[in-house]
C-alpha positions as CSV (number, residue, x, y, z in Angstrom):
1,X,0.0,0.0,0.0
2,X,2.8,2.4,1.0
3,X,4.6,1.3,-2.3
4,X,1.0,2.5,-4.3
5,X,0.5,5.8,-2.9
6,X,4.3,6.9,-3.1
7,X,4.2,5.9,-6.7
8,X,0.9,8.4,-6.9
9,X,2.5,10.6,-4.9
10,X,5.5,11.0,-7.6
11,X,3.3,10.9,-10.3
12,X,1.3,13.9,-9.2
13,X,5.0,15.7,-8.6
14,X,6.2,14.5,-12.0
15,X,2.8,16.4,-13.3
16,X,3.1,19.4,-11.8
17,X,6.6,20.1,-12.9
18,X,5.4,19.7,-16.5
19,X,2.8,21.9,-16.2
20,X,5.2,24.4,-14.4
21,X,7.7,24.1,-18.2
22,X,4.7,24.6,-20.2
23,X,3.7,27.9,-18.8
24,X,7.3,29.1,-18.3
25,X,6.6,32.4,-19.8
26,X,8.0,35.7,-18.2
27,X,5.0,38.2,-17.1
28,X,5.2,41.4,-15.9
29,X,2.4,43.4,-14.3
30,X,3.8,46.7,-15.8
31,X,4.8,46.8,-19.3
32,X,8.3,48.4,-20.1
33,X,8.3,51.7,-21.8
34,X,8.6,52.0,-25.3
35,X,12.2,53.4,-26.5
36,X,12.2,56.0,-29.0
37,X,14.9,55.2,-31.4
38,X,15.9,56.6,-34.2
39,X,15.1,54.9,-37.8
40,X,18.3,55.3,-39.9
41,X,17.6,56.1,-43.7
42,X,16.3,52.6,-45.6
43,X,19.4,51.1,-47.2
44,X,17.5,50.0,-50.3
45,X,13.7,49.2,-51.4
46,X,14.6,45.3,-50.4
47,X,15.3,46.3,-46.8
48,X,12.7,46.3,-44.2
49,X,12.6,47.8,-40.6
50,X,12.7,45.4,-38.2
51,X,11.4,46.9,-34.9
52,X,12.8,46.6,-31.4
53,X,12.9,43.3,-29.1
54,X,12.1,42.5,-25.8
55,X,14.1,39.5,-24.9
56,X,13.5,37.9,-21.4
57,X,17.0,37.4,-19.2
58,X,17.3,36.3,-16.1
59,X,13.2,37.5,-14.9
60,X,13.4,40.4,-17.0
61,X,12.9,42.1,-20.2
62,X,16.1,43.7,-22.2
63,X,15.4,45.9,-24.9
64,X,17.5,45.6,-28.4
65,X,17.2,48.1,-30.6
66,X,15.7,47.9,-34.6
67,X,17.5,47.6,-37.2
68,X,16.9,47.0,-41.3
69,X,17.3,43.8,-42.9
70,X,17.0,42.4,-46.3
71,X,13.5,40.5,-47.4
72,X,14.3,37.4,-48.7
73,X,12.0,35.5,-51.6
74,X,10.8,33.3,-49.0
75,X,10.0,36.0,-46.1
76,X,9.2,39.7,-47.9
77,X,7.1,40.6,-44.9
78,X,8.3,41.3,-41.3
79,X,5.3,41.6,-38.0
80,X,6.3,43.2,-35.5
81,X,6.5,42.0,-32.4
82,X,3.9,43.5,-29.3
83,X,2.6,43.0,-25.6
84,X,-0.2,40.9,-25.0
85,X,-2.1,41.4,-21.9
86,X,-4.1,38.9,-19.6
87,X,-5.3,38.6,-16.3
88,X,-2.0,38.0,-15.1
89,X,0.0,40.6,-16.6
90,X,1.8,41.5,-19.8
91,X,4.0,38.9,-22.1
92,X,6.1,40.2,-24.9
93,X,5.4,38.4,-28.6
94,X,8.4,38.1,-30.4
95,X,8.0,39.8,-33.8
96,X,8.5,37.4,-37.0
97,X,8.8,36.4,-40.9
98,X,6.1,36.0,-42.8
């Protein structure tokens, strides 16, 4: 019996801890304030702006900076990445290709 419900036990732990790595996402109750940067001249019509990033680092956000990057056949389009709000704060959505 004691072997049964410490085997329950550990599956119940083993659960939790997964559900714990699924929801690993960094949350703030405050989003950061938006930099104001600079937009250099376009290099070329093939360049697009790629807007700033928040990257998560140790429990908080960094910011790096835009910067223009040449479309490719396969990606010509670039979304930008935003803050989506819950009931549990903010999350930053990494801009991408499309």
């Amino acid at each position: 019996m004691k072997k049964y419900i410490s085997k329950i036990i550990m599956m119940i732990a083993v659960a939790i801890s997964f559900s714990a790595v699924a929801n690993a996402q960094l949350r703030v109750r405050i989003r950061p304030e938006v930099n104001v940067q600079v937009r250099p001249a376009q290099p070329s019509p093939r360049h697009v702006w790629v807007g700033g990033e928040w990257n998560s680092d140790g429990g908080r956000y960094n910011y790096k900076e835009g910067y223009w990057s040449e479309r490719s056949e396969r990606h010509n389009r670039y979304a930008e990445g935003h803050w989506n709000h819950s009931r549990r704060g903010y999350v930053w959505v990494p801009g991408r290709w499309r």
